[in-house]
C-alpha positions as CSV (number, residue, x, y, z in Angstrom):
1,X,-1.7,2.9,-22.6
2,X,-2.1,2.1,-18.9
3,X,-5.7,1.9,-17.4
4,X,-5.8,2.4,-13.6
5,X,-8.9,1.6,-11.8
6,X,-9.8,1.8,-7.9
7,X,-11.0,3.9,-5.2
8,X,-9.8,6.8,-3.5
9,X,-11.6,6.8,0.2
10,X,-15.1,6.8,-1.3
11,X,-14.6,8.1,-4.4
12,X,-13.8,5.9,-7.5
13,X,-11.0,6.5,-9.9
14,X,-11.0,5.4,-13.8
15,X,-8.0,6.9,-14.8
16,X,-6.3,6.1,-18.7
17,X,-2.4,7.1,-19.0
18,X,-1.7,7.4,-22.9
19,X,2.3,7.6,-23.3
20,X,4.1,7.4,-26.9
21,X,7.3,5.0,-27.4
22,X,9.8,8.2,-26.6
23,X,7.8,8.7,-23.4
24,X,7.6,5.3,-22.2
25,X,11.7,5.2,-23.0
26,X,12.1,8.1,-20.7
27,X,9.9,6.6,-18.2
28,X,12.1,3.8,-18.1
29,X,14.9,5.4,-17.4
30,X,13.7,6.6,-14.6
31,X,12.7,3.1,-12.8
32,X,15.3,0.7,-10.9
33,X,14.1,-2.6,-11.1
34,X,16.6,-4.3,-8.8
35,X,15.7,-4.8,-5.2
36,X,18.2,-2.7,-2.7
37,X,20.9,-4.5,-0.7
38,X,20.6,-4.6,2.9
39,X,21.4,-1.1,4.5
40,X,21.0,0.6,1.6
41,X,20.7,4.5,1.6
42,X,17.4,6.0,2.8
43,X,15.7,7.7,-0.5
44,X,16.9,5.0,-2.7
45,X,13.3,2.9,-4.8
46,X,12.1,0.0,-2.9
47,X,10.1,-2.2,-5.3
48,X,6.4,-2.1,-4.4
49,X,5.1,-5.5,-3.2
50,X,2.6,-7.3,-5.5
51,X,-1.2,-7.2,-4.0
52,X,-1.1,-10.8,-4.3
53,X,2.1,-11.7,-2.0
54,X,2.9,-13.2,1.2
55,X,3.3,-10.3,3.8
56,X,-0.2,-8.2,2.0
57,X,-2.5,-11.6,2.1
58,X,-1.3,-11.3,6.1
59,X,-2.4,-8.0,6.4
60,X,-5.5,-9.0,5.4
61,X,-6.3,-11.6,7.6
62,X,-5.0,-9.7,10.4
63,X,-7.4,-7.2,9.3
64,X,-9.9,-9.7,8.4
65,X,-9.5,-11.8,11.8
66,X,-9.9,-8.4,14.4
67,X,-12.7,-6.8,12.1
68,X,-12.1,-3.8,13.2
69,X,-8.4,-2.0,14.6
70,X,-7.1,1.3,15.6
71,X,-4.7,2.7,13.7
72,X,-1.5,3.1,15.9
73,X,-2.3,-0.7,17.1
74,X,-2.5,-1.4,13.7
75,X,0.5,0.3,12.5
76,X,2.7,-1.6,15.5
77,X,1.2,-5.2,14.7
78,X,2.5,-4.1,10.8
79,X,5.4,-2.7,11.8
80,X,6.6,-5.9,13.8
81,X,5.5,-8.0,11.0
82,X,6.7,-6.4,8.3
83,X,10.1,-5.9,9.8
84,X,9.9,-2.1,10.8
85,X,7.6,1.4,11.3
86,X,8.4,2.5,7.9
87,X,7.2,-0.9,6.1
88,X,4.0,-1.3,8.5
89,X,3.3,2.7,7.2
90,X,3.4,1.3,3.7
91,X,1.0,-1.0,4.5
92,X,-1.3,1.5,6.1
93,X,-1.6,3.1,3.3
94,X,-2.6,0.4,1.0
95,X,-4.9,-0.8,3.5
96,X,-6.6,3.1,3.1
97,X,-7.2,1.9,-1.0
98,X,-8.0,-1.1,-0.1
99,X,-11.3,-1.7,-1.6
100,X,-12.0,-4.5,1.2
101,X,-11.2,-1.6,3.7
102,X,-12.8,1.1,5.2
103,X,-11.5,4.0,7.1
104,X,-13.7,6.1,9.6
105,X,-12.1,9.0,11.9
106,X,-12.0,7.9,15.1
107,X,-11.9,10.2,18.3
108,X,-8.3,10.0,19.0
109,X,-7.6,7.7,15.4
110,X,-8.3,6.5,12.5
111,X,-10.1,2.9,12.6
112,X,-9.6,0.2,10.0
113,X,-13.0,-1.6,9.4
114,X,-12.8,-5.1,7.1
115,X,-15.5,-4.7,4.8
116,X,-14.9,-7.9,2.5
């Protein structure tokens, strides 16, 4: 059983995944734990980082630091730190379920508000 709890925008999620021993098997079969190699083909898993690394805990205080940031300034401070547009993008998105995060529509973008 896997118990996932958080927040969608404002709305919170208590979700319980219940998966018998064939299921989880099948499951696993599915997952590539090793890391790609350098170059490797678009479309192919990229492991997920942990919320507790390096390059998130930077995000954070970037976040944490400015207060408040646009999104497209946002997304190039990422991008250049996490080594390209698609990695910064990944961040963006766990910034949005970030529960120290808040997202408001701004007139021409979204704005990333550090809530704490």
């Amino acid at each position: 059983m896997v118990r996932i709890r958080g927040q969608v925008g404002a709305w919170p999620v208590d979700l319980t995944v219940e998966l018998d021993a064939q299921e989880w098997a099948q499951l696993a079969q599915h997952i590539n734990l090793e890391a790609p190699a350098a170059g490797a083909p678009p479309g192919q898993a990229i492991p997920v980082p942990c919320a507790d690394d390096g390059l998130w805990q930077t995000t954070l205080e970037l976040l944490r630091t400015a207060g408040q940031v646009e999104g497209p300034q946002l997304l190039a401070q990422l991008a250049v730190l996490a080594g390209g547009e698609a990695a910064g993008k990944r961040l963006l998105v766990r910034l949005r379920h970030c529960a120290q995060v808040r997202m408001e529509t701004g007139v021409d973008a979204p704005i990333y508000h550090w809530i704490g």
